[in-house]
N, CA and C atoms as an extended XYZ file, in Angstrom:
381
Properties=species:S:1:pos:R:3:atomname:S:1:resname:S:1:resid:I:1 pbc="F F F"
N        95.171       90.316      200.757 N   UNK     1
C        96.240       90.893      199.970 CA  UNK     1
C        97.094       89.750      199.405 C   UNK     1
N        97.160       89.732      197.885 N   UNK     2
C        98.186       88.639      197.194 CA  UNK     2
C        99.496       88.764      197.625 C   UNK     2
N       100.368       88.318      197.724 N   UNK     3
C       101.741       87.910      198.114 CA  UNK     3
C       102.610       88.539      197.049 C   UNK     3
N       102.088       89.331      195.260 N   UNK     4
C       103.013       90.465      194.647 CA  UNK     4
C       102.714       91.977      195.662 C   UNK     4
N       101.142       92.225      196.007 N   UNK     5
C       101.645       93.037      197.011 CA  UNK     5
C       101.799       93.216      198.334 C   UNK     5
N       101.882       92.229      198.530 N   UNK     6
C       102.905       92.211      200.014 CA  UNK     6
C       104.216       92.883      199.859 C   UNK     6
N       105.251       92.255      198.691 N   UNK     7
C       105.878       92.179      198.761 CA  UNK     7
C       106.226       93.863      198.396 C   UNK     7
N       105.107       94.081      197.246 N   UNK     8
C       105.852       95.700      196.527 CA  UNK     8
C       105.671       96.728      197.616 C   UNK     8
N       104.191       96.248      198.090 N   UNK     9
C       103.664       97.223      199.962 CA  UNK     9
C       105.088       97.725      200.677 C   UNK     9
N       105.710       95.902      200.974 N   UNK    10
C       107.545       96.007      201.612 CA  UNK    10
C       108.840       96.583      200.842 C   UNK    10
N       108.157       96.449      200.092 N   UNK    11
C       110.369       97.133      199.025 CA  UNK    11
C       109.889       98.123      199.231 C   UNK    11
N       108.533       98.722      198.797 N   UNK    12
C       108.595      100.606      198.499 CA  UNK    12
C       108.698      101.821      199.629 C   UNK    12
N       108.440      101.083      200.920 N   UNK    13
C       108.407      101.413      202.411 CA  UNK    13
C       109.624      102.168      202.424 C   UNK    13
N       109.654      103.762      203.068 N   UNK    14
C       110.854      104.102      203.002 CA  UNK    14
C       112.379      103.650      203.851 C   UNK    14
N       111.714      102.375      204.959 N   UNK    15
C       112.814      102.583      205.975 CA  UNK    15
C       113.021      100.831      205.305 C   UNK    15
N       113.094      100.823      203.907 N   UNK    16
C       112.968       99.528      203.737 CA  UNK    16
C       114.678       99.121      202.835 C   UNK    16
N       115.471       98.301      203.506 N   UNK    17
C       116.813       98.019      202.984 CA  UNK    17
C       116.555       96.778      202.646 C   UNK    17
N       117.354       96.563      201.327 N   UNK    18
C       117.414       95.147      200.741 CA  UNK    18
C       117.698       93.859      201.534 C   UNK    18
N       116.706       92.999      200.921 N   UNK    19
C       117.062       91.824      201.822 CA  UNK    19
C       117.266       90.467      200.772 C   UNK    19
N       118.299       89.449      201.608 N   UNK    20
C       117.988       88.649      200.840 CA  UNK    20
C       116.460       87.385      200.726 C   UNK    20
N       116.108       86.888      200.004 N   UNK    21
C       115.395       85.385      200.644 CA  UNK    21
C       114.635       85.180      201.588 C   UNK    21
N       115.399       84.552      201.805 N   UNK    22
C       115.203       83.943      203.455 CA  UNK    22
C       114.521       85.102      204.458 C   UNK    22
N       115.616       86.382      204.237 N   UNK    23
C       115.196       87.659      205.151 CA  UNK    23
C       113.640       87.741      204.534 C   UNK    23
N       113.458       88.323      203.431 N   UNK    24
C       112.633       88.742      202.979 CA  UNK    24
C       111.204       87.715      203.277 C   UNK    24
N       111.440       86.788      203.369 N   UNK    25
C       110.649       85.734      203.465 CA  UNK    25
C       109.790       86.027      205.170 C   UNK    25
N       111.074       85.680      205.533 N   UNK    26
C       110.807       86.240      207.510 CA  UNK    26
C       109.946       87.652      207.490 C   UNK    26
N       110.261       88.435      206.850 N   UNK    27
C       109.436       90.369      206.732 CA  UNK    27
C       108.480       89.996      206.522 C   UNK    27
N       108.163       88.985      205.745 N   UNK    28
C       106.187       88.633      205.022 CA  UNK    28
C       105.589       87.786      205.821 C   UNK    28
N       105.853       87.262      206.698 N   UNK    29
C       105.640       86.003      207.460 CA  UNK    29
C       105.489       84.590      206.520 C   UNK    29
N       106.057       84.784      205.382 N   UNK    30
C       105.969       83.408      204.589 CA  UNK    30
C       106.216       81.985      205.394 C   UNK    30
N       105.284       81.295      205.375 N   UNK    31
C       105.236       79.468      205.874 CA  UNK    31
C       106.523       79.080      204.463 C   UNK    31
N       106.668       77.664      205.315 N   UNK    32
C       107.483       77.244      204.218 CA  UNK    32
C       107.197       76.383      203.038 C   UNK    32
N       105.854       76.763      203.099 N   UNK    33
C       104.902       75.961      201.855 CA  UNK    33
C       104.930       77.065      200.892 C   UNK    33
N       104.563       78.671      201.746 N   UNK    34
C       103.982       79.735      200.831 CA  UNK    34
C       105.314       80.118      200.175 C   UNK    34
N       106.970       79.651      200.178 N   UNK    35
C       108.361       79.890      200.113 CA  UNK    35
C       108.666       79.567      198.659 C   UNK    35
N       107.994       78.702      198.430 N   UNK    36
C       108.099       78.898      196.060 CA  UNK    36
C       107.430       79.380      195.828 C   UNK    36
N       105.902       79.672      196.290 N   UNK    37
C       105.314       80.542      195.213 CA  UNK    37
C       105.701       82.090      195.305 C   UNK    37
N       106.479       82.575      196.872 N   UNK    38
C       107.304       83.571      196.624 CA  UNK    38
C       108.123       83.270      195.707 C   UNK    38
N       109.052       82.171      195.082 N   UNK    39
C       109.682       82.616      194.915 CA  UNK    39
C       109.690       82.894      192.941 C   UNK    39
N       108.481       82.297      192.581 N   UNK    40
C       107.778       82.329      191.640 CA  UNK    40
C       107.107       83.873      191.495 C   UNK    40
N       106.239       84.515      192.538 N   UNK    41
C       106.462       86.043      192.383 CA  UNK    41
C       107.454       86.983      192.448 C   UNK    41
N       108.746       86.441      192.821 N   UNK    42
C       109.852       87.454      192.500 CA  UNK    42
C       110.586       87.406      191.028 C   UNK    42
N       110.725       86.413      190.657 N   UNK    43
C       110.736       86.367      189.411 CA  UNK    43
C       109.832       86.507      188.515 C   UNK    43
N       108.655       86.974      188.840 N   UNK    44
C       107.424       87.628      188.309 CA  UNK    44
C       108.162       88.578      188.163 C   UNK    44
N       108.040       89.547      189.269 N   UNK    45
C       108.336       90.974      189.341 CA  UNK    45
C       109.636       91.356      188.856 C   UNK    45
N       110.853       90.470      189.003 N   UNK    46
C       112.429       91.348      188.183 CA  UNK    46
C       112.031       91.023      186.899 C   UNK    46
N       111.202       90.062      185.920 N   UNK    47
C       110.842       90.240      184.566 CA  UNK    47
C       109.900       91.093      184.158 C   UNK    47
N       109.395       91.847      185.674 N   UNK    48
C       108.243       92.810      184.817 CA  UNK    48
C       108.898       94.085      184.943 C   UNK    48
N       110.070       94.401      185.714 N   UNK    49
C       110.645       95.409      185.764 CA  UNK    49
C       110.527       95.916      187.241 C   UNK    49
N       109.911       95.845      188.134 N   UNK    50
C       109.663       95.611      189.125 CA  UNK    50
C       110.209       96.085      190.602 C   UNK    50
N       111.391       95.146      190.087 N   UNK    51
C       112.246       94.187      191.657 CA  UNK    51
C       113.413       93.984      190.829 C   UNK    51
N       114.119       94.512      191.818 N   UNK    52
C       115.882       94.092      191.124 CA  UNK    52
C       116.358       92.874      191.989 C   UNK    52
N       117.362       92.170      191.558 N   UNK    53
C       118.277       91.325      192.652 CA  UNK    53
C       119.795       91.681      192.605 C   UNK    53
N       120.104       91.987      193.541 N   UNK    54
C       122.020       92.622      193.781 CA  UNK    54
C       122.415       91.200      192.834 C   UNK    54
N       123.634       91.457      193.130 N   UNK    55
C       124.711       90.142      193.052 CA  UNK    55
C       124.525       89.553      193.897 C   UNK    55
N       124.765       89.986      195.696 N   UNK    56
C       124.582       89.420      197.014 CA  UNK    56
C       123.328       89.066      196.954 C   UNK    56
N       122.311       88.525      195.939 N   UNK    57
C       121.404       87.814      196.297 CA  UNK    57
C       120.061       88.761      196.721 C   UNK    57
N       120.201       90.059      197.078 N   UNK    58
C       119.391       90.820      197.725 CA  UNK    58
C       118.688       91.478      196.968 C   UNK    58
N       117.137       91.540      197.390 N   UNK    59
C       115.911       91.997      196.562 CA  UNK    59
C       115.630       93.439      197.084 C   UNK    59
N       115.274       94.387      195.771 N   UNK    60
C       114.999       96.022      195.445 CA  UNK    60
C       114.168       96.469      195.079 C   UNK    60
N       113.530       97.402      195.384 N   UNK    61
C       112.681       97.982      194.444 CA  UNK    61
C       113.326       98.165      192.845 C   UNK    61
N       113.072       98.199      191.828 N   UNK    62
C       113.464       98.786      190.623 CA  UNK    62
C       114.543      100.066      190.590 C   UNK    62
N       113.442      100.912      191.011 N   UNK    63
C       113.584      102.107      191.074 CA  UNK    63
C       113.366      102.539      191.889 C   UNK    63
N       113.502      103.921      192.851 N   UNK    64
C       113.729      104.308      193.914 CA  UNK    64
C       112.915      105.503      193.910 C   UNK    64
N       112.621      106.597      194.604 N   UNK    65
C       112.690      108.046      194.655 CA  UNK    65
C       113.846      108.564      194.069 C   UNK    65
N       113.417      109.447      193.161 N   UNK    66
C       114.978      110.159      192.542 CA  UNK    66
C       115.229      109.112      191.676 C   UNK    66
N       115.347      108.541      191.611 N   UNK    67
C       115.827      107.172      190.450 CA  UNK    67
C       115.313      107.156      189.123 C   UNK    67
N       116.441      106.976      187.934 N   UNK    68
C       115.466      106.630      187.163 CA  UNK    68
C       116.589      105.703      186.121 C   UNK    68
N       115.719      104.691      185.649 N   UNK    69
C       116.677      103.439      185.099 CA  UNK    69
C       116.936      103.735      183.835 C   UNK    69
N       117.994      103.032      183.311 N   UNK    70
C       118.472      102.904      181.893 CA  UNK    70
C       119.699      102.748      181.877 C   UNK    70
N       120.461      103.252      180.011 N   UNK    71
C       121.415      102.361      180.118 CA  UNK    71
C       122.537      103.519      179.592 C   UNK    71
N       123.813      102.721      179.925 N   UNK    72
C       124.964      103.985      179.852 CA  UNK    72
C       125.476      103.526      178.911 C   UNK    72
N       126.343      104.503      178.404 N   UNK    73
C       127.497      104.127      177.221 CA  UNK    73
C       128.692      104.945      177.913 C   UNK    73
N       129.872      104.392      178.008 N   UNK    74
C       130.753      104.886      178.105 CA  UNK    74
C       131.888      105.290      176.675 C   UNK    74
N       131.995      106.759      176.939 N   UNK    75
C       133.049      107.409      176.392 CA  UNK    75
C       134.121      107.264      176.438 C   UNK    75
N       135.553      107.506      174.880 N   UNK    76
C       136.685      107.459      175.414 CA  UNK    76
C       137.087      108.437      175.755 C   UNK    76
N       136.733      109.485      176.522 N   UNK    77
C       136.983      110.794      177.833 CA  UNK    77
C       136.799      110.033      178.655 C   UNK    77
N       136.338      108.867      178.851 N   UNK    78
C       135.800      108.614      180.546 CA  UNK    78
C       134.771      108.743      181.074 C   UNK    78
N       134.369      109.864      180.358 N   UNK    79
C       132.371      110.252      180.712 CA  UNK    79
C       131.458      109.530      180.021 C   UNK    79
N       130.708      109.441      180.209 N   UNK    80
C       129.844      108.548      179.522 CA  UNK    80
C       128.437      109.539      179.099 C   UNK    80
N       127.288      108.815      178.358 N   UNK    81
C       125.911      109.010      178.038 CA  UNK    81
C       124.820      108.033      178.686 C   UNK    81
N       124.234      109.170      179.594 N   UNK    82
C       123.330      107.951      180.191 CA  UNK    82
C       121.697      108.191      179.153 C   UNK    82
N       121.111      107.326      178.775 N   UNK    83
C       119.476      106.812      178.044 CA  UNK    83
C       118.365      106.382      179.070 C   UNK    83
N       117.460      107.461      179.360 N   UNK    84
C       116.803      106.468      180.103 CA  UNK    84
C       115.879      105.564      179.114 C   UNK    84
N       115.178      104.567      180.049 N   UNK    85
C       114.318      103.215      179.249 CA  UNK    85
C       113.175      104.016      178.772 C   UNK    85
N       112.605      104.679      179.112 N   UNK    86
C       111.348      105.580      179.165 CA  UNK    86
C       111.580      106.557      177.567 C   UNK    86
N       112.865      106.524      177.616 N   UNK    87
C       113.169      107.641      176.446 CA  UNK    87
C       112.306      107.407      174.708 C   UNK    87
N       112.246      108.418      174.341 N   UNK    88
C       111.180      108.039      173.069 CA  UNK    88
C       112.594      107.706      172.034 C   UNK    88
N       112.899      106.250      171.500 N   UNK    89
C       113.971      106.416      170.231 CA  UNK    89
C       113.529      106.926      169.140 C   UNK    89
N       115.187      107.082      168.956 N   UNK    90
C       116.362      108.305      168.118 CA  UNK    90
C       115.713      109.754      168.354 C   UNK    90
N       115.711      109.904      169.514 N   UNK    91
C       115.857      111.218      170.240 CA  UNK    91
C       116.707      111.654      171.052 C   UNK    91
N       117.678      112.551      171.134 N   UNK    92
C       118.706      113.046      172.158 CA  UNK    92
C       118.356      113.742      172.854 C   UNK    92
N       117.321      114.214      173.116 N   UNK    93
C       116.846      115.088      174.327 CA  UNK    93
C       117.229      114.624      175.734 C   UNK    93
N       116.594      113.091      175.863 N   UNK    94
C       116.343      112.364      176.839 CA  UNK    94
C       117.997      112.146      177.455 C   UNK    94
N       119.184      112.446      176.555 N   UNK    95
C       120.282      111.813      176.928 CA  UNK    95
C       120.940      112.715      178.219 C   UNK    95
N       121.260      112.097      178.781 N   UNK    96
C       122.045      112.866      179.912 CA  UNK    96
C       123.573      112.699      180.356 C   UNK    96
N       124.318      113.329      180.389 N   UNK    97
C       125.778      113.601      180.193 CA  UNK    97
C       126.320      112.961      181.252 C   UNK    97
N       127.176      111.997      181.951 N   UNK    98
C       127.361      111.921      183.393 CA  UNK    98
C       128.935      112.155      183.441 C   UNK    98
N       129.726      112.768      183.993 N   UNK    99
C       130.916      112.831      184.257 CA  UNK    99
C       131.922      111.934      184.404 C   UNK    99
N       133.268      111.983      184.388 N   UNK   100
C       134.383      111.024      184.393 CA  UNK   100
C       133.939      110.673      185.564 C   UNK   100
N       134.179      111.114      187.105 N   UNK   101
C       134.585      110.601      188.122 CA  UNK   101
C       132.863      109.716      188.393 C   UNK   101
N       131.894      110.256      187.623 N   UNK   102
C       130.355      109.513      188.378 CA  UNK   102
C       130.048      108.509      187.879 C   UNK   102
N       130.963      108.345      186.336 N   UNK   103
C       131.072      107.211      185.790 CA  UNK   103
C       131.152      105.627      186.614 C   UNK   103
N       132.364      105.460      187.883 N   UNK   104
C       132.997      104.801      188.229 CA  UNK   104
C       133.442      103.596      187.715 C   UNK   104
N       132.983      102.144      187.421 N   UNK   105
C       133.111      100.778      186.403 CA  UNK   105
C       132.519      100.624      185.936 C   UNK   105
N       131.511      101.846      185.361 N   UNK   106
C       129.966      101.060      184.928 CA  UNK   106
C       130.885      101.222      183.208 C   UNK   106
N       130.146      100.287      182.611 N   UNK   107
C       130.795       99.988      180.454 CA  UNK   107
C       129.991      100.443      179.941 C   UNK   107
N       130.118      100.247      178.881 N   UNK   108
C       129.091      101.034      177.847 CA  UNK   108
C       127.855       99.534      177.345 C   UNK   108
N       126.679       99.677      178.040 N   UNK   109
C       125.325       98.472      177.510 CA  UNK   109
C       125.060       98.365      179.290 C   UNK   109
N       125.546       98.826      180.449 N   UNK   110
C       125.386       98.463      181.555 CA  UNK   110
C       124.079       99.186      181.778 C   UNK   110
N       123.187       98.320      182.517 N   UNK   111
C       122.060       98.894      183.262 CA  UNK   111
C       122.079       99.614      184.297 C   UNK   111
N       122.064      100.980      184.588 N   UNK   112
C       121.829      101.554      185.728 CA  UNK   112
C       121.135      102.244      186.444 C   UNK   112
N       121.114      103.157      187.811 N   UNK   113
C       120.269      103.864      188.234 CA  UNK   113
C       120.960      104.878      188.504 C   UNK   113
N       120.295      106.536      187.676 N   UNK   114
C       120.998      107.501      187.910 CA  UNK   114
C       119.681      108.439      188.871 C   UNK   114
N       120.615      109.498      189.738 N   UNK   115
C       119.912      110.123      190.825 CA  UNK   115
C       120.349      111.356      190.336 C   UNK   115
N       119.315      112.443      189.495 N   UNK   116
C       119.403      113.614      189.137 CA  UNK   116
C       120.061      114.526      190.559 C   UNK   116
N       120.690      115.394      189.993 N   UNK   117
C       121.343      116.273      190.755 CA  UNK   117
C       120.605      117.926      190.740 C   UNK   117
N       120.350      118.579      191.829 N   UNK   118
C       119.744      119.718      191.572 CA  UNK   118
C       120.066      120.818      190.779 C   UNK   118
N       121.451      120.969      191.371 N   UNK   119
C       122.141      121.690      190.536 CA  UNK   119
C       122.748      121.616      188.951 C   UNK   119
N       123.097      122.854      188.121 N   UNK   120
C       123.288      122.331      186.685 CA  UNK   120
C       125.076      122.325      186.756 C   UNK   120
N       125.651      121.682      186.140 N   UNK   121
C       127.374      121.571      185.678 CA  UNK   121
C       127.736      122.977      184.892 C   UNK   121
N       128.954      122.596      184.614 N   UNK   122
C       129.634      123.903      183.778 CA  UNK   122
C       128.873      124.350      182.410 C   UNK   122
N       128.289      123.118      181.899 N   UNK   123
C       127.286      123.453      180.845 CA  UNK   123
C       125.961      123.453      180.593 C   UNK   123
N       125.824      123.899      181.724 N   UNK   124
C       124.006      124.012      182.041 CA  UNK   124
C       123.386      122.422      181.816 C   UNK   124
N       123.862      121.512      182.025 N   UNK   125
C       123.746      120.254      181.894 CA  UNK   125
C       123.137      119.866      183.495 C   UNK   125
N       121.667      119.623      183.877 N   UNK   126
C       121.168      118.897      184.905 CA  UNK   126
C       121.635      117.388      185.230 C   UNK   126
N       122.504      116.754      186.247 N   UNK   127
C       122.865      115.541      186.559 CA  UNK   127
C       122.833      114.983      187.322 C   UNK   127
């Protein structure tokens, strides 16, 4: 098994929490020879879409269960429009409404991950 799936085998695991480096390194049994060309496949994988990295340094799956990526615009109500990446352009179908308070700091061009909600809002709007 190559060392991209080792690694995707480990992020996609459900009892699997972000790690940084070093951690992540220790989870694979990486030597400290095999420790750049990890680190040469992680930056494989966050340019292929992949593998995220926090701020704190810590490596993700992309996307999750329930997850699905793209990008927000924030409104001046406060609510915003979330796009997913997947979406076919200049189509509004795909757009999805997210509320003032679910908003929280995210701006309008920010990348995020939204987790559909089962239930529909006041306007038959799924979120």
């Amino acid at each position: 098994m190559s060392i991209e799936q080792n690694v995707l085998s480990l992020i996609s695991g459900k009892s699997y929490k972000p790690l940084k480096f070093r951690e992540l390194a220790d989870a694979l049994g990486s030597s400290k020879d095999e420790r750049t060309e990890l680190k040469t496949v992680l930056a494989n994988l966050i340019a292929g879409g992949k593998l995220s990295q926090h701020t704190n340094g810590a490596y993700s799956a992309a996307t999750g269960p329930g997850l699905i990526a793209g990008v927000v615009k924030r409104l001046g109500s406060g609510s915003g429009v979330f796009r997913p990446h997947d979406a076919a352009p200049g189509t509004k179908e795909a757009e999805l409404r997210i509320d003032r308070p679910d908003m929280l700091d995210a701006a309008s061009g920010d990348e995020v991950l939204v987790r559909l909600r089962k239930k529909r809002g006041p306007q038959g709007i799924r979120l």
